[in-house]
C-alpha positions as CSV (number, residue, x, y, z in Angstrom):
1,X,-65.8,127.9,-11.1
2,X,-63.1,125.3,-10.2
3,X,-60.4,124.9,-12.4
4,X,-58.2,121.5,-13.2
5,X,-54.2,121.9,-13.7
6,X,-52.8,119.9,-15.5
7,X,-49.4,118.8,-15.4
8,X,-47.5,118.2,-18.6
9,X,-44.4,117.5,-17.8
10,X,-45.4,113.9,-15.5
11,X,-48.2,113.2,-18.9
12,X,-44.9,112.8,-20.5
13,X,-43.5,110.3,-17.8
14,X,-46.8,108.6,-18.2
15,X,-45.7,107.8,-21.7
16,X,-42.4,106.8,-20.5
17,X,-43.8,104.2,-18.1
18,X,-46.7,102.8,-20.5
19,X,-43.6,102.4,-23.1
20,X,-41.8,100.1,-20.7
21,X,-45.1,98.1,-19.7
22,X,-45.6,97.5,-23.3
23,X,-41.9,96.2,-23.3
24,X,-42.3,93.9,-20.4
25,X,-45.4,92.5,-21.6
26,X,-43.5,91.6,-24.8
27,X,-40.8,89.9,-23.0
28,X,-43.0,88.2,-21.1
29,X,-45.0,86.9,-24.0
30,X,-41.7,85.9,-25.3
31,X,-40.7,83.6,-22.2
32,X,-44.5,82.3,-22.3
33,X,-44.2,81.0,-26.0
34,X,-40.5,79.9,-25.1
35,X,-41.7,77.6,-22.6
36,X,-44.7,76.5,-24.5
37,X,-42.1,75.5,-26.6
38,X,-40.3,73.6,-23.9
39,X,-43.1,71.6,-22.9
40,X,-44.1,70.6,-26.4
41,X,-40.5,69.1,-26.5
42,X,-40.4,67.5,-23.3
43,X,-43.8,66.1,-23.5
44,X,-42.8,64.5,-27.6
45,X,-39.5,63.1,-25.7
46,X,-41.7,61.8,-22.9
47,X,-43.9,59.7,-25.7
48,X,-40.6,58.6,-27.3
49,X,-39.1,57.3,-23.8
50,X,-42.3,55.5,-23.0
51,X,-42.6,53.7,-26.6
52,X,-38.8,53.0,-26.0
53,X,-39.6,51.8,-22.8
54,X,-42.5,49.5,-23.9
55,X,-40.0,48.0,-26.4
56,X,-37.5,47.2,-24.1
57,X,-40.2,46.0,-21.4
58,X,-41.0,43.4,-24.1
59,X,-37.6,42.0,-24.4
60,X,-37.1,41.8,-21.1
61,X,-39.8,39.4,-21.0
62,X,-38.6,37.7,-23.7
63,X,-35.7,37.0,-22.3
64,X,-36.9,36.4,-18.9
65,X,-39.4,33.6,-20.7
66,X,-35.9,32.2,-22.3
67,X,-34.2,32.0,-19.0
68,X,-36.9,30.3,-17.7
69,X,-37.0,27.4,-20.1
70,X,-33.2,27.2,-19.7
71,X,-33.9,26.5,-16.0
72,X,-36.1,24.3,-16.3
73,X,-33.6,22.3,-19.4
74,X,-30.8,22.6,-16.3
75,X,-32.8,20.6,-14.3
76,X,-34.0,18.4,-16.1
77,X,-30.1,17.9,-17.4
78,X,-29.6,18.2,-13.3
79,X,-32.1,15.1,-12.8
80,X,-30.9,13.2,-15.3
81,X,-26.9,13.5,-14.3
82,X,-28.3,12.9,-10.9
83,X,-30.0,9.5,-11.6
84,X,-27.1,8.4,-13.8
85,X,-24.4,8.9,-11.0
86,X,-26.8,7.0,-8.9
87,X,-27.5,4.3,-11.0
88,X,-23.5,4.1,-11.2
89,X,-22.8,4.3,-7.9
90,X,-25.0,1.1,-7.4
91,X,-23.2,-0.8,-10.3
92,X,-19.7,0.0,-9.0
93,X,-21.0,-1.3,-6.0
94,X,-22.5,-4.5,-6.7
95,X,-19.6,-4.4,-8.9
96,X,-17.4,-4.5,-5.7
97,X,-19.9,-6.9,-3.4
98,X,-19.6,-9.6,-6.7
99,X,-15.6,-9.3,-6.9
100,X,-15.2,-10.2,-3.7
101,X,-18.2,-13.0,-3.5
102,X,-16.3,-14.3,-6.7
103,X,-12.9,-14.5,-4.9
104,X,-14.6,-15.8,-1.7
105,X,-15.6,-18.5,-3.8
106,X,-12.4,-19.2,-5.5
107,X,-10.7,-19.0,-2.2
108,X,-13.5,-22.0,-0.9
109,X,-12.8,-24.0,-4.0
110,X,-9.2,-24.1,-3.4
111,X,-9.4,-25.0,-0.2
112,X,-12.0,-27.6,-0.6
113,X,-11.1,-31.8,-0.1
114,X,-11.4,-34.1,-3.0
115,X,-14.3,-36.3,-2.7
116,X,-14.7,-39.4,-4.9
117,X,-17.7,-39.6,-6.4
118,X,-20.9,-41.8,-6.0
119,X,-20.1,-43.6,-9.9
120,X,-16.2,-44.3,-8.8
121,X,-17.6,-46.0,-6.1
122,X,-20.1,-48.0,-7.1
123,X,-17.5,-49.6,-9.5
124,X,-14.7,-49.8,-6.8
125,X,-17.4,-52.5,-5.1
126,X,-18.6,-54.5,-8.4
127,X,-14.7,-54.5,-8.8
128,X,-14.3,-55.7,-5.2
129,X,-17.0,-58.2,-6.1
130,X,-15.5,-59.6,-9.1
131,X,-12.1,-60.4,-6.9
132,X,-14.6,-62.3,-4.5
133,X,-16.3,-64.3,-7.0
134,X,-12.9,-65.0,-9.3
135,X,-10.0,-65.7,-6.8
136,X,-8.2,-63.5,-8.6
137,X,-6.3,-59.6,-7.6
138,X,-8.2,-57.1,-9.3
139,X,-6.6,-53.3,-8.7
140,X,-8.2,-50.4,-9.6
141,X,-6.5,-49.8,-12.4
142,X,-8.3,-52.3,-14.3
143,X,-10.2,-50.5,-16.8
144,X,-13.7,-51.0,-18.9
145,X,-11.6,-53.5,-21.3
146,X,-10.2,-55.8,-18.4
147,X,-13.1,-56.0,-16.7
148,X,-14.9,-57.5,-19.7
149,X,-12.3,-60.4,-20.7
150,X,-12.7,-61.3,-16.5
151,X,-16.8,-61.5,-17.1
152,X,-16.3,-63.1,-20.4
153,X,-13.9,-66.1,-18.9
154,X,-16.2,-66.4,-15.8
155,X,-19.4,-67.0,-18.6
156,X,-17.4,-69.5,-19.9
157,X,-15.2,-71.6,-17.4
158,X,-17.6,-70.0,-14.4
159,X,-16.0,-72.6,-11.7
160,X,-12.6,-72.6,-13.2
161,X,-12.6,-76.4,-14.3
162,X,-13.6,-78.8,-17.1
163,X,-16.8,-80.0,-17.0
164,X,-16.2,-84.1,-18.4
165,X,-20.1,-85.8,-18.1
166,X,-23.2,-84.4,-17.5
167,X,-23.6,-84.4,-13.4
168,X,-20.0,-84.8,-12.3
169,X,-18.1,-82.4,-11.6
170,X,-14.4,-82.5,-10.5
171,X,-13.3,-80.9,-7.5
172,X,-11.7,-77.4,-7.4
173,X,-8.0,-77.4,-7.6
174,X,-6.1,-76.4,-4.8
175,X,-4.6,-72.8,-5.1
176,X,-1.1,-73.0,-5.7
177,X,1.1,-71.6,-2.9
178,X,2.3,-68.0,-3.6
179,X,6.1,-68.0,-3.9
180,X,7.6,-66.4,-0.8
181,X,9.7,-63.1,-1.0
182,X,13.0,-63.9,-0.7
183,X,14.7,-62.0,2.4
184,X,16.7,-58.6,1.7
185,X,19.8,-58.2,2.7
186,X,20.2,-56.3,6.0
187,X,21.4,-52.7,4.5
188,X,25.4,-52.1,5.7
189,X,25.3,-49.6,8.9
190,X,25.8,-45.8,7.1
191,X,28.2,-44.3,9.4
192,X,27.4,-42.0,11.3
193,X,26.0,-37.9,10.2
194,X,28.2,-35.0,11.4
195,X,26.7,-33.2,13.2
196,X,25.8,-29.9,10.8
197,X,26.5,-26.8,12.6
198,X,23.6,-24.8,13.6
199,X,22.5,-22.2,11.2
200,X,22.3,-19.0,13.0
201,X,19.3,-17.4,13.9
202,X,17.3,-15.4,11.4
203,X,16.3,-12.0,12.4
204,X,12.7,-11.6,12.6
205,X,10.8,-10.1,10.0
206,X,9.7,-6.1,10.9
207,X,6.2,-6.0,11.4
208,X,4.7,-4.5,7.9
209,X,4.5,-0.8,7.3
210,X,1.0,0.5,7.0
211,X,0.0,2.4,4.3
212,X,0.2,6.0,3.6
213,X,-2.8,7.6,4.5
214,X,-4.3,10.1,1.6
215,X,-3.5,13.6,1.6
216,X,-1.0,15.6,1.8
217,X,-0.5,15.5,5.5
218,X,2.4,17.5,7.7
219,X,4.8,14.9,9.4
220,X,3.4,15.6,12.4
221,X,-0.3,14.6,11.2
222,X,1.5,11.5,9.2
223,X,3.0,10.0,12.4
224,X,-0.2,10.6,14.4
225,X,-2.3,8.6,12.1
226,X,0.4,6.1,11.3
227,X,0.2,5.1,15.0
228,X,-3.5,5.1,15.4
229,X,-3.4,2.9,12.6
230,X,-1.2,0.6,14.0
231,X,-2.7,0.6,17.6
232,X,-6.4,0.0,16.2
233,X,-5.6,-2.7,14.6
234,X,-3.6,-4.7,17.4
235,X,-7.3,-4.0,19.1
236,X,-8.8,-6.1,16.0
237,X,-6.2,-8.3,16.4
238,X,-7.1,-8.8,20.0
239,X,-11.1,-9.3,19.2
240,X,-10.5,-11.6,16.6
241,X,-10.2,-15.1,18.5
242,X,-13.4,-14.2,20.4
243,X,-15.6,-12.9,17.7
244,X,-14.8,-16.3,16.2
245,X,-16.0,-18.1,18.5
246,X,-19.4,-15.7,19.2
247,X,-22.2,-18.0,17.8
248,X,-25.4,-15.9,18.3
249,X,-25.7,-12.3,17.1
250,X,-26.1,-11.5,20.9
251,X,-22.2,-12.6,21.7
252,X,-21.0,-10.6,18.5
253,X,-23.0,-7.4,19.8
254,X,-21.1,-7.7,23.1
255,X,-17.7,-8.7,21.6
256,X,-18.2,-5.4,19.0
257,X,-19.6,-2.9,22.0
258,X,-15.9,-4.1,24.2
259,X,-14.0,-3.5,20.5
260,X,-15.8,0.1,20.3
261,X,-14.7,0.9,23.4
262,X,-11.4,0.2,23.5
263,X,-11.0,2.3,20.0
264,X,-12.4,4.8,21.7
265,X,-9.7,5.5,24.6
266,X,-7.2,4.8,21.2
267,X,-8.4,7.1,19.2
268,X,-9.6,9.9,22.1
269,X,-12.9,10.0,21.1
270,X,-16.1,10.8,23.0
271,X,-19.2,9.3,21.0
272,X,-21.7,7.0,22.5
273,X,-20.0,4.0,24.2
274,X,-23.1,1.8,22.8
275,X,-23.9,0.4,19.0
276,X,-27.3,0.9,17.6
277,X,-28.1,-2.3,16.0
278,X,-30.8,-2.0,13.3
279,X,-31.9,-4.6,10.8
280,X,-31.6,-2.3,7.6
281,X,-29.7,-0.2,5.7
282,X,-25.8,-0.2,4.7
283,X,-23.5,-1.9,6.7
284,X,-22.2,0.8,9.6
285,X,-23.1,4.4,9.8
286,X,-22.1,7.5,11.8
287,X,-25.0,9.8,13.4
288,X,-23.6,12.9,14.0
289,X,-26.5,14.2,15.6
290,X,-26.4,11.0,18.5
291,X,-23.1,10.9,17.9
292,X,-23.4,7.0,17.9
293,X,-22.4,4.2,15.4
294,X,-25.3,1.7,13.7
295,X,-24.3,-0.9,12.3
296,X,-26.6,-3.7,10.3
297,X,-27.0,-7.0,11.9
298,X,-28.8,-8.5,8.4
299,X,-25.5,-7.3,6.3
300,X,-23.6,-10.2,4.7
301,X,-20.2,-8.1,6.2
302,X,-21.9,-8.7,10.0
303,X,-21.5,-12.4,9.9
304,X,-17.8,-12.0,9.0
305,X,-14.8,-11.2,10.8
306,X,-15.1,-7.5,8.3
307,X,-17.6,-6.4,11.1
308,X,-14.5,-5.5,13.2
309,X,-13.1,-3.4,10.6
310,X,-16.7,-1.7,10.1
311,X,-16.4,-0.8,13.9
312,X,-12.9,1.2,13.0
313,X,-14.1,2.9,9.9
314,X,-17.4,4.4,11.6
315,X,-14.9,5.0,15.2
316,X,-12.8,7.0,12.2
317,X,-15.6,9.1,11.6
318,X,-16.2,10.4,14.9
319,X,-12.5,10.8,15.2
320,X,-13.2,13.0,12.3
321,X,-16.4,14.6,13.1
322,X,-14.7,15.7,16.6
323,X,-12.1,16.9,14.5
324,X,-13.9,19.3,12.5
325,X,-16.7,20.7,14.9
326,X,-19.4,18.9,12.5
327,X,-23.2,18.5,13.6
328,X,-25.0,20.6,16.4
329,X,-23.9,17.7,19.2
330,X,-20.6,17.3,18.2
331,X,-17.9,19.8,20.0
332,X,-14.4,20.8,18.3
333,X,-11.8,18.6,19.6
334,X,-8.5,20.9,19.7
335,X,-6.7,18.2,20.9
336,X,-6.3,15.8,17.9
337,X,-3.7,16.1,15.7
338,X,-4.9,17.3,12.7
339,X,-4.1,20.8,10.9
340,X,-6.7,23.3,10.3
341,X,-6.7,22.8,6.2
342,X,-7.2,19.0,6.8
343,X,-10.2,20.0,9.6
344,X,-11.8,22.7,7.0
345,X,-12.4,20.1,4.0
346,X,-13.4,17.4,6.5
347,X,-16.0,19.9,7.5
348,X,-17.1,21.3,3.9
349,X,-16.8,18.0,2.1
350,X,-18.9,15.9,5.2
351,X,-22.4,15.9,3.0
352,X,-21.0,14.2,-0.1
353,X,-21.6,10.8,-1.1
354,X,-20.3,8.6,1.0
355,X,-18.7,6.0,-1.3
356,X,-16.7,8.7,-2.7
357,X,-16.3,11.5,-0.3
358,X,-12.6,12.8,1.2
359,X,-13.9,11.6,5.1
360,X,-14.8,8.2,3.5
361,X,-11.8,7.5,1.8
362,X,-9.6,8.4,4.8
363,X,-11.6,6.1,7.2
364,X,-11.7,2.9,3.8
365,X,-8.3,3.1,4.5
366,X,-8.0,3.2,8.2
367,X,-9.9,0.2,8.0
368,X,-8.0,-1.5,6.2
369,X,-10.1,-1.7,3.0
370,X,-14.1,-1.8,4.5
């Protein structure tokens, strides 16, 4: 019969080895329940993030609705300053336009010729009338008074006489001769003036200084625009006489084109030798994208000798446009003198209002005021 061995000695190993399974399944029933543990906690923390995350979702939105109905109070507070610097902007100029109709006015009153008037003249001739009629000198300092003791003699004595029977009538007395002046006596020869020495000749008064331009401008940018101003105007100067005498708004669009170009080679400017003429809008304009002036022909300041100084103030615009580099057709021009701070806020500050704006107030007073 077969027999089985069997080996004590490994049955005890086998004991050994079943020992240390047992003790491994243990530890590893011991790591299992420690991260059971783990994920309960993570996935309690996960619920707690998400309800702290709904909570602060919701004022998020609540404070996104609030900004958005302080945007829309800033522009309706936006609008509102918007229309009322408008509005003012119109007043302070009608403001302007009425000053200056006002002192046009005053300055045609002053200058205007006394008439006498239709009454004063209709009693100058019933005066004139009465000295016909009475034989008598009647001045015109006879007053209301006078003139009513002459008509009440005249109703009673109407022929100057005294009437004796009824149908005769004497004859009108002569006049009596008016006494003759007696001759003056010839005035006694005054000697002779000395000759008064001649005063000596007064110097001529210095032309006028312009004014200083704004800004705070280097002494080279000062004496630059000092002379343009001086040499622009000696061009209106020029233009004057003949823009007086232009009678059709034909002549004054010819007389203004010859003005604009002659700026032009003054000021070294290169924008369109030719004004656009339109019937509308404010009184001159600068295009920058033509690079061309327009000026208004149905403006009150066209039918005046101001036109001329609306001609320098848009020309002063292109000087200044060329200056800074602004608009798509207008070039940097290097070669005016003007620094690079003075170029920079003629550039940012070009879009403003133009009754207000730095570029405008430079060209009011290139002008000389328009």
């Amino acid at each position: 019969m077969p027999c089985i061995k069997v080996d004590s000695g490994k049955l005890n190993s086998l004991s050994l080895k079943l020992r240390s399974v047992m003790i491994k399944s243990s530890d590893c029933q011991t790591s299992i329940s420690t991260v059971i543990n783990q994920l309960d906690w993570k996935v309690s923390t996960k619920s707690k993030i998400n309800i702290r995350l709904s909570d602060v979702q919701k004022r998020l939105k609540k404070q996104s609705e609030l900004m958005d109905s302080y945007i829309r109070v800033l522009g309706t507070v936006n609008d509102s300053f918007g229309n009322n610097d408008r509005r003012l902007m119109q007043d302070a100029r009608s403001l302007v336009y009425q000053m200056n109709n006002i002192a046009a006015s005053m300055m045609l009153m002053g200058a205007a010729n006394p008439k006498t008037s239709y009454k004063i003249d209709n009693k100058l001739r019933k005066i004139s009338v009465i000295n016909s009629l009475f034989g008598k000198r009647v001045t015109i300092s006879v007053g209301i008074s006078g003139l009513l003791k002459i008509i009440v003699n005249w109703i009673k004595n109407p022929f100057g006489k005294t009437i004796e029977k009824w149908g005769s009538i004497e004859p009108l007395p002569e006049p009596e001769p008016e006494p003759k002046p007696e001759p003056e006596p010839e005035p006694e020869p005054k000697p002779e003036p000395k000759p008064e020495p001649k005063p000596e000749p007064r110097p001529r008064p210095q032309p006028q200084q312009p004014p200083h331009p704004p800004g705070n401008l280097t002494p080279q940018e000062l004496d630059a625009d000092l002379r343009l101003f001086r040499e622009a105007h000696a061009v209106r100067e020029q233009y004057l006489t003949s823009w007086r005498t232009a009678r059709t708004n034909e002549e004054k669009m010819v007389v203004l084109n010859n003005m604009l170009a002659d700026l032009q080679s003054v000021m070294g400017t290169s924008a369109n030798p030719e004004i656009k003429f339109v019937t509308s809008g404010s009184a001159g304009t600068y295009l920058t994208t033509e690079r061309t002036i327009q000026m208004n022909v149905n403006h009150r300041w066209f039918n005046s000798p101001d036109a001329l100084k609306v001609v320098m103030h848009e020309v002063r615009h292109a000087y200044q446009a060329e200056a800074a580099g602004v608009g798509m057709n207008t070039p940097r021009n290097d070669s005016h003198i003007v620094s690079e701070d003075r170029r920079q806020i003629w550039g940012n500050n070009w879009n403003q209002d133009g009754f207000v704006s730095i570029h405008c107030v430079d060209a009011r007073w290139f002008s000389g005021g328009i």
